[in-house]
PDB file of N, H, CA, C and O in Angstrom:
ATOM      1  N   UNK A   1       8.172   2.918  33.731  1.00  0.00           N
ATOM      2  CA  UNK A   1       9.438   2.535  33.150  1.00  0.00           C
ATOM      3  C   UNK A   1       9.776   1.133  33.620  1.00  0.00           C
ATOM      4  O   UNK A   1       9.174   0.663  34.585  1.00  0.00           O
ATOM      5  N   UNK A   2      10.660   0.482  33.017  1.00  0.00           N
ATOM      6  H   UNK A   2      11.149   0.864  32.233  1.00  0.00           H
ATOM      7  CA  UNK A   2      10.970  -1.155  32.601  1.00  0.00           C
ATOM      8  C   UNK A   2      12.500  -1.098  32.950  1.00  0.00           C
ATOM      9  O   UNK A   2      13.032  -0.005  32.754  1.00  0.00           O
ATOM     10  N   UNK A   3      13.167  -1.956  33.362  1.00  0.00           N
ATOM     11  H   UNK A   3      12.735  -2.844  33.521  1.00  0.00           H
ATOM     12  CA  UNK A   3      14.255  -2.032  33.252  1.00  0.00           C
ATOM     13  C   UNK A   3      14.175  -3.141  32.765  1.00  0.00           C
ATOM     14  O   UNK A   3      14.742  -3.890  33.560  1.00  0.00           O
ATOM     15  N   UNK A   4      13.605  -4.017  31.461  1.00  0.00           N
ATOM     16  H   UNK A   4      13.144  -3.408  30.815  1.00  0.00           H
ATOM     17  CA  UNK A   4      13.583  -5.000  30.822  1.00  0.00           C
ATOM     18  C   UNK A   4      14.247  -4.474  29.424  1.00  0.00           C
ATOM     19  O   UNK A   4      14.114  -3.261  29.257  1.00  0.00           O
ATOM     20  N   UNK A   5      14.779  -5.015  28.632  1.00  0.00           N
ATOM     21  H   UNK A   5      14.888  -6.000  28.768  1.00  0.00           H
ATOM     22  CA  UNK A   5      15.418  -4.423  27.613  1.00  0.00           C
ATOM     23  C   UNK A   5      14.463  -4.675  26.397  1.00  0.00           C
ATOM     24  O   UNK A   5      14.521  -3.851  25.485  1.00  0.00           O
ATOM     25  N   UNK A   6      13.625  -5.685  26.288  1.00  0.00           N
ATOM     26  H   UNK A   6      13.579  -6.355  27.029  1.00  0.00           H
ATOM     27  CA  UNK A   6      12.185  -5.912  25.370  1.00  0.00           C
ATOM     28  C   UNK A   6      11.675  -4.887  25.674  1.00  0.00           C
ATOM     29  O   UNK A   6      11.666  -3.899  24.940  1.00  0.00           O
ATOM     30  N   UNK A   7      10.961  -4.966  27.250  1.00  0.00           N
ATOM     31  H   UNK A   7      10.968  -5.769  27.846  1.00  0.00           H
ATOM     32  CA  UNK A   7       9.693  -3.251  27.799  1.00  0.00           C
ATOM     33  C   UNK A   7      10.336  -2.093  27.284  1.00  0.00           C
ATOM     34  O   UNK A   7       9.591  -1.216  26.846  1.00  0.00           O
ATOM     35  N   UNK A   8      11.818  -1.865  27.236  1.00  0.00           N
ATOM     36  H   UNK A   8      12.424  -2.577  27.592  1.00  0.00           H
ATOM     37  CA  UNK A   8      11.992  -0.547  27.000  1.00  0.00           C
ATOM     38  C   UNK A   8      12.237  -0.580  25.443  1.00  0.00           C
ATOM     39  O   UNK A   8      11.745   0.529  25.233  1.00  0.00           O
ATOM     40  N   UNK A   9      12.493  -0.863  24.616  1.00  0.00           N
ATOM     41  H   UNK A   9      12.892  -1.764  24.786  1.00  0.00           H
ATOM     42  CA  UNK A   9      12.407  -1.194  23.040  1.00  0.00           C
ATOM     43  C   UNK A   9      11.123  -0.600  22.531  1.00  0.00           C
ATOM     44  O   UNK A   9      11.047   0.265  21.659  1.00  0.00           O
ATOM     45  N   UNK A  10      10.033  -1.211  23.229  1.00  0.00           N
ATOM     46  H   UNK A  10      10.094  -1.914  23.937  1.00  0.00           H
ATOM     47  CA  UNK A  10       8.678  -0.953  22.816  1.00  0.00           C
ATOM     48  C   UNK A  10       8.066   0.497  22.786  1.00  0.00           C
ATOM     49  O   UNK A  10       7.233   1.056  22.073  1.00  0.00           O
ATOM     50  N   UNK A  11       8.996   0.946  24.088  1.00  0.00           N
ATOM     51  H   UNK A  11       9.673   0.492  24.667  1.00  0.00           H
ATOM     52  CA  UNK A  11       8.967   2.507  24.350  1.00  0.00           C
ATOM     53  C   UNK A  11       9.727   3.568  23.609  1.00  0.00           C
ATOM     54  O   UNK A  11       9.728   4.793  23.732  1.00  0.00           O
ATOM     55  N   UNK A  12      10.417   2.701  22.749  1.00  0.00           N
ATOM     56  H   UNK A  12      10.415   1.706  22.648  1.00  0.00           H
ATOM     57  CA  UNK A  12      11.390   4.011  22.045  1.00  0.00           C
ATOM     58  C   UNK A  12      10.277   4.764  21.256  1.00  0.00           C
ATOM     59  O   UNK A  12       9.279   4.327  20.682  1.00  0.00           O
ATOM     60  N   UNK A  13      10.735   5.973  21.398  1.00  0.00           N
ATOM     61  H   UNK A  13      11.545   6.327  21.864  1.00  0.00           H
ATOM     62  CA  UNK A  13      10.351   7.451  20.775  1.00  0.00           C
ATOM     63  C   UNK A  13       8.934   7.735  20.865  1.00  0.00           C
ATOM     64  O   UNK A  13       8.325   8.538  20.159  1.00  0.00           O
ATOM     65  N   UNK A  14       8.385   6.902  21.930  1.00  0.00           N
ATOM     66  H   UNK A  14       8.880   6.249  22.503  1.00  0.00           H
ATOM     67  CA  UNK A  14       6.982   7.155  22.661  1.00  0.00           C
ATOM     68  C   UNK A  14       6.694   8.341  23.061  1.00  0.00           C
ATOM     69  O   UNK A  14       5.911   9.028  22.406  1.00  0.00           O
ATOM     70  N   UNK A  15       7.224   8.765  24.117  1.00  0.00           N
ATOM     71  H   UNK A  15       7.861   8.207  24.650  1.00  0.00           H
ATOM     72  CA  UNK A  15       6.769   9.918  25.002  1.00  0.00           C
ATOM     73  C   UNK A  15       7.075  11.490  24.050  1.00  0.00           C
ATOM     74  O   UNK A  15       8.035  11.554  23.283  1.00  0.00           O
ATOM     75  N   UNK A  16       6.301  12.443  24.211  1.00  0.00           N
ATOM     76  H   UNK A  16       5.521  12.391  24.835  1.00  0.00           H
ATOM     77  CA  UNK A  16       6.888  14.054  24.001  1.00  0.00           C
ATOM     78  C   UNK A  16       7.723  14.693  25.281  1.00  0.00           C
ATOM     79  O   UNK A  16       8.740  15.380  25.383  1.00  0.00           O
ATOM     80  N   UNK A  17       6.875  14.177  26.102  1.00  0.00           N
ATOM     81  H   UNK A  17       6.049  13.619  26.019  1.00  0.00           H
ATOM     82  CA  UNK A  17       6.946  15.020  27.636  1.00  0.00           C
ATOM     83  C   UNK A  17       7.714  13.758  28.727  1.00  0.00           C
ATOM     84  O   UNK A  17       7.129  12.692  28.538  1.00  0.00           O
ATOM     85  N   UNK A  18       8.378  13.675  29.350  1.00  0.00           N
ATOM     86  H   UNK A  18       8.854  14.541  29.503  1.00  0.00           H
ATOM     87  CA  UNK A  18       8.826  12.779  30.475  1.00  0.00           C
ATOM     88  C   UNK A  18       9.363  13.312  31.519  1.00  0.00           C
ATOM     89  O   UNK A  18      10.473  13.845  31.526  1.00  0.00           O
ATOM     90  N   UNK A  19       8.439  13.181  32.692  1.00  0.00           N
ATOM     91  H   UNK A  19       7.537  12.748  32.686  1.00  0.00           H
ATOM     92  CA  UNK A  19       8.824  14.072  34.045  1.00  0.00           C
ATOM     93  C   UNK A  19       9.497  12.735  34.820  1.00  0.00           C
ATOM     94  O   UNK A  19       8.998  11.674  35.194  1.00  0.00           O
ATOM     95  N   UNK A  20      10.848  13.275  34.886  1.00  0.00           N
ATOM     96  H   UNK A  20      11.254  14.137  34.582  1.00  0.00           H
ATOM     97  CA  UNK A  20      11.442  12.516  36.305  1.00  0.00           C
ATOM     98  C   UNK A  20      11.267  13.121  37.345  1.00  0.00           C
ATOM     99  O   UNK A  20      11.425  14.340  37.402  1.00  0.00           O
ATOM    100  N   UNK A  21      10.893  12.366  38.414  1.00  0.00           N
ATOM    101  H   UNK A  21      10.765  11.375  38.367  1.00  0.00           H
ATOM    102  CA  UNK A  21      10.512  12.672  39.539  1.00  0.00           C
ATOM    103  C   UNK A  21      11.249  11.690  40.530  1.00  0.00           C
ATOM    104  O   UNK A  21      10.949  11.588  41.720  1.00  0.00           O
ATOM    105  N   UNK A  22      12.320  10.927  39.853  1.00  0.00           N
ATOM    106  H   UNK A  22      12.564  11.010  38.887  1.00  0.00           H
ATOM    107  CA  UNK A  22      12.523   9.927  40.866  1.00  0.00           C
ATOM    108  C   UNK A  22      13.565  10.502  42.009  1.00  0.00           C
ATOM    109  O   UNK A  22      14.460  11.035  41.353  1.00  0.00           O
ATOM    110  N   UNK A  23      13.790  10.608  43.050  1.00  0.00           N
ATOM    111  H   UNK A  23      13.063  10.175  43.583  1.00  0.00           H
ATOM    112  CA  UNK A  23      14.303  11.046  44.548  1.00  0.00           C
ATOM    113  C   UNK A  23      15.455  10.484  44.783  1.00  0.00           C
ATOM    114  O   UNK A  23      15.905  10.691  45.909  1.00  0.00           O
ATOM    115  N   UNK A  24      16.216   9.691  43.916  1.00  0.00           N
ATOM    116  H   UNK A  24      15.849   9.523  43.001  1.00  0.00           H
ATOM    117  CA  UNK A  24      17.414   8.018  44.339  1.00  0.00           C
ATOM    118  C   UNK A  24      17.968   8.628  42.895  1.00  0.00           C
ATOM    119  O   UNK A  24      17.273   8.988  41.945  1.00  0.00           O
ATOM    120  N   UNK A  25      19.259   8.638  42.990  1.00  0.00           N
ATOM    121  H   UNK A  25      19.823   8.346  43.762  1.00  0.00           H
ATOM    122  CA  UNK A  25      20.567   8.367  42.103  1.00  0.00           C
ATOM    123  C   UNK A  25      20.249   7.418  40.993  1.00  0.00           C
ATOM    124  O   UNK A  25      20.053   6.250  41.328  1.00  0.00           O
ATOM    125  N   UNK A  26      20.166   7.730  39.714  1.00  0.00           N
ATOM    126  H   UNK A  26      20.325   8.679  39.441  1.00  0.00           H
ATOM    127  CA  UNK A  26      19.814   6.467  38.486  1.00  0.00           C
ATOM    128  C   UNK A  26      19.868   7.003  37.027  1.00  0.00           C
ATOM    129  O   UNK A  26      19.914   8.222  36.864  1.00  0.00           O
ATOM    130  N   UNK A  27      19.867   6.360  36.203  1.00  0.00           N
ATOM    131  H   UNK A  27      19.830   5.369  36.335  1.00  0.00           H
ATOM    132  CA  UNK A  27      20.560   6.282  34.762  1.00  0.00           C
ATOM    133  C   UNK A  27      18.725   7.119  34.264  1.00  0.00           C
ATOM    134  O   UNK A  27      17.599   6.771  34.619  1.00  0.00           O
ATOM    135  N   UNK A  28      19.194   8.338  33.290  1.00  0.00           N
ATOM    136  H   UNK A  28      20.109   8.621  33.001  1.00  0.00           H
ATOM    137  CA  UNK A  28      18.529   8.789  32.581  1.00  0.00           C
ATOM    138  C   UNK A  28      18.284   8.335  31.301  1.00  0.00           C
ATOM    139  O   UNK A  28      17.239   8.748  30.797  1.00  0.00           O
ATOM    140  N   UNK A  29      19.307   7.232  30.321  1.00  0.00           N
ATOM    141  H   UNK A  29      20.155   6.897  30.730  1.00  0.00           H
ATOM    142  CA  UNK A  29      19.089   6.729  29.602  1.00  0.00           C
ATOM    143  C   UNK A  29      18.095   6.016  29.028  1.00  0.00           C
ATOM    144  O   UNK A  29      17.936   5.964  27.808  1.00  0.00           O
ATOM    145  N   UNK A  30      17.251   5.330  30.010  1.00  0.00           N
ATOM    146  H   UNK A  30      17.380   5.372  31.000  1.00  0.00           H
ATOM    147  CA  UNK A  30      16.232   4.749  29.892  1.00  0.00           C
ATOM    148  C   UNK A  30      15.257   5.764  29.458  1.00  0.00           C
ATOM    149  O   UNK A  30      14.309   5.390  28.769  1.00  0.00           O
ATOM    150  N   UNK A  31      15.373   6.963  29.770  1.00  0.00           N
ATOM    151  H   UNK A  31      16.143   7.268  30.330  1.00  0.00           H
ATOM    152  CA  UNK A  31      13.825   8.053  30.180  1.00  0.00           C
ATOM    153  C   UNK A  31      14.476   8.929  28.236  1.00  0.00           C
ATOM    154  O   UNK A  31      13.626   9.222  27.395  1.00  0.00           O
ATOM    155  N   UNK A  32      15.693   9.110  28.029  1.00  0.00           N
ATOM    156  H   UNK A  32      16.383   8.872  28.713  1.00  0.00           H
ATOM    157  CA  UNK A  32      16.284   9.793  26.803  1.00  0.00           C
ATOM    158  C   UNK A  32      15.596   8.764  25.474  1.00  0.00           C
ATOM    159  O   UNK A  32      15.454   9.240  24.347  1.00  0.00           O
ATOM    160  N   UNK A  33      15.304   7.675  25.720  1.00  0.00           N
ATOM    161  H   UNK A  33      15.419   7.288  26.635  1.00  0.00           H
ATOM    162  CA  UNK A  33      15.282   6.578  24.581  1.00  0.00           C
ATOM    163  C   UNK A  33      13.882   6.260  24.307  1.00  0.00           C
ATOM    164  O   UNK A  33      13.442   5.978  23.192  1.00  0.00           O
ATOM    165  N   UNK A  34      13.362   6.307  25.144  1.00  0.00           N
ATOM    166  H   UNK A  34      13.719   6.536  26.050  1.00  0.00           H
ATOM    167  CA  UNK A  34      11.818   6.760  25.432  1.00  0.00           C
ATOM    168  C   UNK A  34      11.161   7.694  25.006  1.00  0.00           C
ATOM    169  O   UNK A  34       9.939   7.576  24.911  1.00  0.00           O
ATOM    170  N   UNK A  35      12.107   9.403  24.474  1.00  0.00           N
ATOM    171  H   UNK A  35      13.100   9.500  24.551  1.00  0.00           H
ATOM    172  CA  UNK A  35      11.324  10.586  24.320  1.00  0.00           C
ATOM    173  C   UNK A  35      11.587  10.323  22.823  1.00  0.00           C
ATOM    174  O   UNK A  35      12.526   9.678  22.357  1.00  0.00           O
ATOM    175  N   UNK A  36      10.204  11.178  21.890  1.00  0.00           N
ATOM    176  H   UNK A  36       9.442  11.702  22.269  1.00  0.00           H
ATOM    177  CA  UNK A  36      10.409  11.224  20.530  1.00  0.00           C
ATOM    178  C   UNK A  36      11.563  12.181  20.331  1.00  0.00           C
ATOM    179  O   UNK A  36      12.000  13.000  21.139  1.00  0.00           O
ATOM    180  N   UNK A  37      11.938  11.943  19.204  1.00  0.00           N
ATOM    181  H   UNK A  37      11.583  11.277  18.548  1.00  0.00           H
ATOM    182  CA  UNK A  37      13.187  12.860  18.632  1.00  0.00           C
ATOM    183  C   UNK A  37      13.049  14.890  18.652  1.00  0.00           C
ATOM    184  O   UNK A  37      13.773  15.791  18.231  1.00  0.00           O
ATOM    185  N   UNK A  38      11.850  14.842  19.310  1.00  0.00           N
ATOM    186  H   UNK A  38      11.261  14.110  19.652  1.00  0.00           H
ATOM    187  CA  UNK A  38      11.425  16.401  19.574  1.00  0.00           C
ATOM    188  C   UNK A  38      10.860  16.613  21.089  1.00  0.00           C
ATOM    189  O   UNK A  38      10.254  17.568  21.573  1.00  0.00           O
ATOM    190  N   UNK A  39      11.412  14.978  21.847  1.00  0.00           N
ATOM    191  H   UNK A  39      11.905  14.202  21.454  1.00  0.00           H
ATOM    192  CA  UNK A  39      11.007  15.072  23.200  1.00  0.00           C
ATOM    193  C   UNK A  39      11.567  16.018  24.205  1.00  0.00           C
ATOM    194  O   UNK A  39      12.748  16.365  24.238  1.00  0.00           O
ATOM    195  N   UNK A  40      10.571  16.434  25.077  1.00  0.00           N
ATOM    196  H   UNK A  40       9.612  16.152  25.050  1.00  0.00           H
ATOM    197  CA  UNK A  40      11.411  16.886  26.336  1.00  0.00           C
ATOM    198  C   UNK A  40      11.812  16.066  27.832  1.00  0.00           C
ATOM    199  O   UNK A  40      10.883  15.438  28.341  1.00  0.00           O
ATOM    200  N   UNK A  41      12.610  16.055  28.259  1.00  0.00           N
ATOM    201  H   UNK A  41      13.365  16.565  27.846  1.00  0.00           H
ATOM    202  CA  UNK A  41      12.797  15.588  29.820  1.00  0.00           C
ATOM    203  C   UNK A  41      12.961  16.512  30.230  1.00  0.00           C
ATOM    204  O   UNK A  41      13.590  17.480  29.802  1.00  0.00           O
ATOM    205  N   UNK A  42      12.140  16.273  31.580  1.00  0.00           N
ATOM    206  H   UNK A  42      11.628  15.487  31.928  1.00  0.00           H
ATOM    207  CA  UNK A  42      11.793  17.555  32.454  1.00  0.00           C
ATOM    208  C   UNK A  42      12.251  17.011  33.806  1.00  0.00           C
ATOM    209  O   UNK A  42      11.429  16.367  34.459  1.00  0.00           O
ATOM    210  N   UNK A  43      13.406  17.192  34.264  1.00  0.00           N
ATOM    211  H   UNK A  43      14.073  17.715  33.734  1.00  0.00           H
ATOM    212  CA  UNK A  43      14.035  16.573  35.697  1.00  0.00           C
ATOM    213  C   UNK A  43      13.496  17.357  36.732  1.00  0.00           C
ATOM    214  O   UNK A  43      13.373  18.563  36.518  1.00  0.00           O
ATOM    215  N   UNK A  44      13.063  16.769  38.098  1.00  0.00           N
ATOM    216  H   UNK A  44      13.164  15.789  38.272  1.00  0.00           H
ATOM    217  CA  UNK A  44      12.206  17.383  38.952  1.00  0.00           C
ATOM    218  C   UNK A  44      13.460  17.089  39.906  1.00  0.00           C
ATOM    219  O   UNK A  44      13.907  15.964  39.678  1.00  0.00           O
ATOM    220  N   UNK A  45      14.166  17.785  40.924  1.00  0.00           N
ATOM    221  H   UNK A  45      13.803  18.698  41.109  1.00  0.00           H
ATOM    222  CA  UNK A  45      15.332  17.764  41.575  1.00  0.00           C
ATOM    223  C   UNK A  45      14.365  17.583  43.239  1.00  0.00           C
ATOM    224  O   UNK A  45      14.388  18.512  44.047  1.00  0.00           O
ATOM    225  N   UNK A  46      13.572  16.268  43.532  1.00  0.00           N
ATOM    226  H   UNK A  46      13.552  15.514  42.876  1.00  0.00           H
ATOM    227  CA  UNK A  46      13.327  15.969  44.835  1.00  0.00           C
ATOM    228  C   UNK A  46      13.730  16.105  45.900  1.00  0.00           C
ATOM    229  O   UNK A  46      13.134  16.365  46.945  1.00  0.00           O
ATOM    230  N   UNK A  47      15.267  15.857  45.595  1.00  0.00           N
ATOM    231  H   UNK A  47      15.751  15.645  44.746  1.00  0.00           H
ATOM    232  CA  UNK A  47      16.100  16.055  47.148  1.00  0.00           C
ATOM    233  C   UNK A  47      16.190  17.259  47.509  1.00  0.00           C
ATOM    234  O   UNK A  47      16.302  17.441  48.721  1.00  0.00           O
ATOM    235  N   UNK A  48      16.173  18.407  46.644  1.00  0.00           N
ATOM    236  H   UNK A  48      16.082  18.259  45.659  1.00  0.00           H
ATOM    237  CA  UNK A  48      15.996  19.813  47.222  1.00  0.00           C
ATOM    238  C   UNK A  48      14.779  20.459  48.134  1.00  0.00           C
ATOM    239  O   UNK A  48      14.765  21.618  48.549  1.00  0.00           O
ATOM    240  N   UNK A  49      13.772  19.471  48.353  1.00  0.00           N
ATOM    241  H   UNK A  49      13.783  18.530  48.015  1.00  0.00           H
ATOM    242  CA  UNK A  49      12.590  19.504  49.142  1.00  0.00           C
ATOM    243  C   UNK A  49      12.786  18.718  50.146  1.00  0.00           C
ATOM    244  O   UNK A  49      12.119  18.958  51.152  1.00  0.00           O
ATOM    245  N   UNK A  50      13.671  17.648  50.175  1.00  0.00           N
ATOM    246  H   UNK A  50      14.213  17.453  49.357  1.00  0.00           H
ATOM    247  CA  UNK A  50      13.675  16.991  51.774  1.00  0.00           C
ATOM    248  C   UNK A  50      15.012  17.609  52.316  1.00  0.00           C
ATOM    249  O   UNK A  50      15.356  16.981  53.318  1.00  0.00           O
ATOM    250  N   UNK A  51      16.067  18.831  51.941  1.00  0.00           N
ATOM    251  H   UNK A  51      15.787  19.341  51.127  1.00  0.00           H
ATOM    252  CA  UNK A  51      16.716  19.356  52.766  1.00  0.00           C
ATOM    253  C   UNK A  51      16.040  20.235  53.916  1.00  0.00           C
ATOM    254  O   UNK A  51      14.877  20.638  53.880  1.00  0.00           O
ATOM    255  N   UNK A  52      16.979  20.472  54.967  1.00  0.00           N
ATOM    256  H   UNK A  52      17.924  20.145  54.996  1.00  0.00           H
ATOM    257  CA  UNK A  52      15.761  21.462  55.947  1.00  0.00           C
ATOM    258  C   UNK A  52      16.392  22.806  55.871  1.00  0.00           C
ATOM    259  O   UNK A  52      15.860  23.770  56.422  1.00  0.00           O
TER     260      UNK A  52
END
């Protein structure tokens, strides 16, 4: 992923599948604009593995 507004243009309605995995607080928008119109996002909740 791009936080360039050209890089992410290029990516619209690319992906089927998009696993977030990222661990830090951040905008899903980028990863929604990216999936085809029958895409899934699949959020992976990281911080629930570095609690003890």
């Amino acid at each position: 992923m791009s936080t360039g507004e050209k890089a992410m243009a290029r990516q619209r309605g690319r992906f089927d599948l998009f696993l977030d995995a990222i661990g830090a607080r951040h905008s899903v928008e980028p990863c929604m604009t990216a999936l085809a119109m029958d895409g899934t996002l699949c959020p992976i909740d990281m911080a629930a593995a570095r609690r003890p």
